[in-house]
N, C-alpha and C positions, 0 to 999 in steps of 0.2 A: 720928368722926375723918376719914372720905373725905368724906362733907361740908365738913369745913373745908378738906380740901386742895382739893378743886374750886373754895368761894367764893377760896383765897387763887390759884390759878391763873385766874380769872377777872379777877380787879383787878388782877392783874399787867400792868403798861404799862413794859418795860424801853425806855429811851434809843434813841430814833430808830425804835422800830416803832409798828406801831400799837396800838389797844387791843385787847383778845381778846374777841370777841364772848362771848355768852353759852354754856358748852359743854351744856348739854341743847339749845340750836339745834342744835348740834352735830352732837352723839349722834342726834336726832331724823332728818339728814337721812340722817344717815349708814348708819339704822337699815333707811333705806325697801328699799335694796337687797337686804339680807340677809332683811328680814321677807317679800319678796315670793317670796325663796328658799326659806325654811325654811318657811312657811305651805302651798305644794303640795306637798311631800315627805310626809305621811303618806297623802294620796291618789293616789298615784299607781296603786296596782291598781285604786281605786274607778275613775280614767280608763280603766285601760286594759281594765276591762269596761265601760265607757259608751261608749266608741267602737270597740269590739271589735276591737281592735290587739294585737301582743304586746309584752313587756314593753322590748327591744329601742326601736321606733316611743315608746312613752310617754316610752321615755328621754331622748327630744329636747326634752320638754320643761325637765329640766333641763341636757343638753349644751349645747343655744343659747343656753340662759339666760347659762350660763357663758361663751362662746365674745362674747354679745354685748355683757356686763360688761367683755370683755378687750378687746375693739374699741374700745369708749366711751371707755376711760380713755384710748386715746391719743390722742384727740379733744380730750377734756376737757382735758389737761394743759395743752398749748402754749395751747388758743384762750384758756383763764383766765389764763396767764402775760401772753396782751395784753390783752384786754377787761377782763379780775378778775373776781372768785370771785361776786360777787352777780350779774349777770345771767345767768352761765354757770349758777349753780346754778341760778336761777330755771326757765331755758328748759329745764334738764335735767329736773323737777320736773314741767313740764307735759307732757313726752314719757313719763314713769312714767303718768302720769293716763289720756291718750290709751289707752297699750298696756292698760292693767288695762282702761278700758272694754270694749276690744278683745276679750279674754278673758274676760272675763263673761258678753259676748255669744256668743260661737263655738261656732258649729251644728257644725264638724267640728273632727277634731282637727291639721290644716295650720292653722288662723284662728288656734287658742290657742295653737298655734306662734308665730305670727306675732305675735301680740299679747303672746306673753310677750317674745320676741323685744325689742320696743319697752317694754315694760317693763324689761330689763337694761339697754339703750341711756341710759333714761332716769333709773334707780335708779340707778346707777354714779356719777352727776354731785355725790351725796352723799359717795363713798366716798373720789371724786380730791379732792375739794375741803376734805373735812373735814380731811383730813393734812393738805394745803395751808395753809390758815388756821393752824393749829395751829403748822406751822412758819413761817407769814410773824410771827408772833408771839414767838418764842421761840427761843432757841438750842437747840441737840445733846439738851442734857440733860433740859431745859425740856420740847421737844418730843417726847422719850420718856413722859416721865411725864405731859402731856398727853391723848397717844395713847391710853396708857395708860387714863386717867379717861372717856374719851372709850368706846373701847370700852367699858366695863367698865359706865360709863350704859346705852349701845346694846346692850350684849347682854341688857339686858329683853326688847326686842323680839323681835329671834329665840328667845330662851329662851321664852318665851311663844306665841308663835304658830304652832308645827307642833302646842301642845295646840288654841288657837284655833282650826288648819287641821283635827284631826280630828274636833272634835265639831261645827264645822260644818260639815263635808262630812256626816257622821256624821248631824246632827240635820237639818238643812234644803238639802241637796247641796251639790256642788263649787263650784257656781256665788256661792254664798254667801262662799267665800275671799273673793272679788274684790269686793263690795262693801263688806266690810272693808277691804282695801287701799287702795280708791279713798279712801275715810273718812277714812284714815289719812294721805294722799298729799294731799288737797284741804287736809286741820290743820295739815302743817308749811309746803307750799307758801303760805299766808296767815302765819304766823309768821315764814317769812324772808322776808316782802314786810315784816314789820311790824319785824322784831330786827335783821335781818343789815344793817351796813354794810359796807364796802368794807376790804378788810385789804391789799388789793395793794400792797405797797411803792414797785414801781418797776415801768410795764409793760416785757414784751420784745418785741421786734421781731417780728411772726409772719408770716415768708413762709418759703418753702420750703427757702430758704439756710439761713436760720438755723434753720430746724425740722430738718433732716438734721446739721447742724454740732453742735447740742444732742444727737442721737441717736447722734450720732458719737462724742460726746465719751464720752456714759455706757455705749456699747459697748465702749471701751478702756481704761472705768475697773473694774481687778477688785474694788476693794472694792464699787461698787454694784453690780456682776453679783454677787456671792458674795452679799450680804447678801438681794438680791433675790430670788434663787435659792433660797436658805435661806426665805424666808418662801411664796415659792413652793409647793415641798413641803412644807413643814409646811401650809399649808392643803389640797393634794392630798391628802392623808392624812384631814383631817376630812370633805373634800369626799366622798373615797372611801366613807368610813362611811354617812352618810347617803343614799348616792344607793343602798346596799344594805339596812342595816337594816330600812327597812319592808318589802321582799320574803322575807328569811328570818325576820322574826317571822311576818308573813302566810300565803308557804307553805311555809316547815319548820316553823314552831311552833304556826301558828294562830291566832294571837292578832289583836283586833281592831284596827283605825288607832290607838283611843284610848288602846291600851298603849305605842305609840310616840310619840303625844304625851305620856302622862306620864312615859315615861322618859329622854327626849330631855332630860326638866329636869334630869338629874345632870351629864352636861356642860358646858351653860348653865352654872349656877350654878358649876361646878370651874372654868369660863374666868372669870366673873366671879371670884373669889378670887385667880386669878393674875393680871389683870389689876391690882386691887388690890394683890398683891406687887409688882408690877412698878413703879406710882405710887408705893407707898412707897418701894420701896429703888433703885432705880435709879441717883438722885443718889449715896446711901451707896456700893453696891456698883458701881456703874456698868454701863453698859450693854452692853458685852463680858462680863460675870460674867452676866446673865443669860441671855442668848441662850444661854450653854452649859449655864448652868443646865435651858432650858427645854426645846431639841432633845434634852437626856440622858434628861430625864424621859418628855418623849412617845416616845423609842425606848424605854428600860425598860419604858413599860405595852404599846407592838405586841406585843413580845416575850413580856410577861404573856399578850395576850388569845390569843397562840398557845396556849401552854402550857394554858390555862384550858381554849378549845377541845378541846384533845386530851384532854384528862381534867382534868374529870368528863364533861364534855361540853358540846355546846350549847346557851347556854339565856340569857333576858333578859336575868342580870346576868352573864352572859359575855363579853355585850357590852358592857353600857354602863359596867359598874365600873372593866375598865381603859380605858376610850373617855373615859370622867369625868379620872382620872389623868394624860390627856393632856392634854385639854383646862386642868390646871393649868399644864403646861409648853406649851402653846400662848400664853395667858394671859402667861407670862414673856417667851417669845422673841419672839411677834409683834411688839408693837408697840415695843421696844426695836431690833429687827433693821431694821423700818421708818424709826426717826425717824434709823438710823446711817445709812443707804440717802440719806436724804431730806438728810440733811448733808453729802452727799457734792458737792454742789455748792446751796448752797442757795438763788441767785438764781433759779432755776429750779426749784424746788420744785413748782409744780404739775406741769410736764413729769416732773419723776421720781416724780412718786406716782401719775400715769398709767401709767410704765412701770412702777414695782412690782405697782400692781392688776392689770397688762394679765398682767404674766409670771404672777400668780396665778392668775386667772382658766383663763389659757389649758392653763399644769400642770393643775389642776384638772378641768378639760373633760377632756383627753388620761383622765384619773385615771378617770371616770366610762365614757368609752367602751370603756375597757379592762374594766371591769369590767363593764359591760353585756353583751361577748362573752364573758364569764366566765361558768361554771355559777351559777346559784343556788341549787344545793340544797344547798350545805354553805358555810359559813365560810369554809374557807383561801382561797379565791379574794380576796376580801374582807382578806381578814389579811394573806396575801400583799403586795398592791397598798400595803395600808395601811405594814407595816414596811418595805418596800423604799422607800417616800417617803419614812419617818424616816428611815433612814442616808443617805439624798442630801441632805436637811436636814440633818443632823449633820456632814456631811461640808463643804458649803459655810460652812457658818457656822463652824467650824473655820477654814477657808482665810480664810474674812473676818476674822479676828480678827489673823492674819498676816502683813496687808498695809496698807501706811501706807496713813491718808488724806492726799489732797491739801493742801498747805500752804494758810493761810489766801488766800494770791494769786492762788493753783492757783482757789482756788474760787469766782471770781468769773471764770470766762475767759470760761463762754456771754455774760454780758452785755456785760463787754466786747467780743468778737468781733460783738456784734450792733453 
């Protein structure tokens, strides 16, 4: 059944856009950023006794990871709104290639800083772009349940490769990630030289006027702050998880990397399922009913994993059973909360899926530093960070739901004005 819905969302060529490229292109570019994330998260202790740093210093290499994701998109947005999606994707594509060399190589732990660094810069050009396409293609609705298919392809990858990341650190060391990555980054990069046409509708103007005028506009527009905002934190909230998990399985419970690559597949696969809800009923139910659907569900399970925590106690699937439950109401809200964000002015589409990723990214970061300076030897710190992002997602996406969008005139101004 999601098979047919992807081939009937691919053939789809609605009146006056262009055609949808292939979405496993998609999904694939879209995959490289997250895969390069999720893949050094179960070794991160193994780094940080290979470079004999504390856990603090390791953490930077996922803070900048984030911090450089958040920067990229707002790069990527505007320069793809004038150039278009295929050669911005391209040159983003060979800046992921560059940074993983980078890191495979690196004798100290500033280089694989530095090289993951250019790895985010470069991976992100996936993330801004693949919403982009998806909505230069497709109306509101269309574009949710795209998103939707889109993710829910893409989260193989990540689901898979924090196992991938521990049994090859595990089996042949850390260094080994990175020549998966490169692998992986050289296959789609010749795929979208070979699949991807041009979906750009119309370019926009890209100087400084018009790039602060577009930034303007979506700064004083509340429905794309709330929506944005809401997807924001609900990703701080996952981001939070993972950037702690592997240090209290390691040292509160003991368990080795490879316990967190296989249990890290219960969420995977619970986000893949709501993403799947989300494709199917979207049109039906519409995409204000899920966003609330999704933020209720991931605040219900923070709230579970407290509870869990506190008795019986703490322990493997105390984590990941209600972290799984979330990740279904992640699954719901995300990409229906994105494609509302992304309709909010749609000529400009890549410019707002920049700012969506940028605001995610950079909550996220804030998410992980906080937690860094947080104890690890117990949970709430960790639970804490995590429910306290739910209710700020719950709360925003509430407000979003509140507030008119722009009249269809409204949301053609940027181009106009250009």
């Amino acid at each position: 059944m999601i098979s047919g819905d992807i081939k009937a969302f691919a053939a789809r060529d609605a009146v006056g856009r262009p055609a949808a490229p292939p979405l496993a292109l998609i999904a694939a570019a879209t995959a490289i950023g997250f895969s390069a994330l999720h893949m050094v998260v179960p070794a991160l202790p193994m780094l940080a006794a290979e470079f004999a740093r504390d856990a603090a210093e390791v953490q930077l290499v996922l803070t900048l990871y984030f911090l450089g994701i958040a920067a990229g998109q707002l790069f990527y947005g505007p320069v793809a709104d004038r150039y278009g999606r295929r050669p911005v994707l391209l040159a983003g594509l060979g800046l992921f290639l560059a940074g993983t060399v980078l890191c495979g190589a690196a004798p100290t732990l500033p280089l694989l800083v530095a090289g993951r660094v250019l790895q985010a810069v470069g991976g992100c050009a996936g993330l801004v772009l693949g919403r982009a396409i998806i909505r230069d293609v497709s109306d509101r609705d269309g574009a949710a349940r795209g998103i939707a298919l889109v993710m829910m392809v893409m989260s193989l990858a990540p689901m898979i490769s924090p196992a991938i990341g521990a049994f090859a650190s595990q089996w042949f060391g850390w260094r080994a990630m990175f020549v998966l990555l490169g692998g992986f980054g050289a296959f789609v990069l010749v795929w979208t030289l070979a699949r991807l046409a041009e979906t750009l509708p119309q370019p926009v103007p890209f100087n400084l006027r018009q790039l602060c005028h577009s930034y303007a506009l979506f700064g004083r527009s509340g429905p794309f702050a709330c929506f944005a905002l809401c997807t924001a934190f609900t990703s701080a909230s996952w981001f939070t998880f993972i950037a702690s998990a592997p240090y209290l399985l390691s040292e509160t419970l003991h368990e080795p990397p490879t316990t967190y690559g296989a249990l890290i597949l219960l969420p995977m696969i619970a986000y893949v399922l709501g993403n799947g809800a989300a494709a199917r009923f979207s049109r039906r139910a519409g995409t204000n009913a899920m966003v609330v659907a999704g933020t209720g569900l991931s605040l219900f399970s923070g709230l579970w994993m407290a509870v869990w925590c506190l008795w019986p106690g703490l322990s493997p699937l105390a984590l990941f059973a209600p972290i799984a439950l979330s990740s279904v109401g992640n699954g719901l809200s995300q990409p229906t909360a994105m494609a509302s964000a992304l309709s909010v002015y749609p000529r400009v589409a890549g410019t707002a899926s920049g700012l969506v990723g940028c605001s995610q990214m950079a909550v996220s970061a804030l998410g992980t530093i906080l937690v860094g300076m947080l104890p690890h030897g117990g949970p709430f710190a960790m639970v804490g960070v995590i429910v306290g992002t739910q209710i700020v997602a719950c709360l925003f996406g509430a407000l979003a739901l509140r507030l008119p969008m722009p009249a269809a005139a409204d949301a053609v101004a940027p181009q106009q004005a250009a």
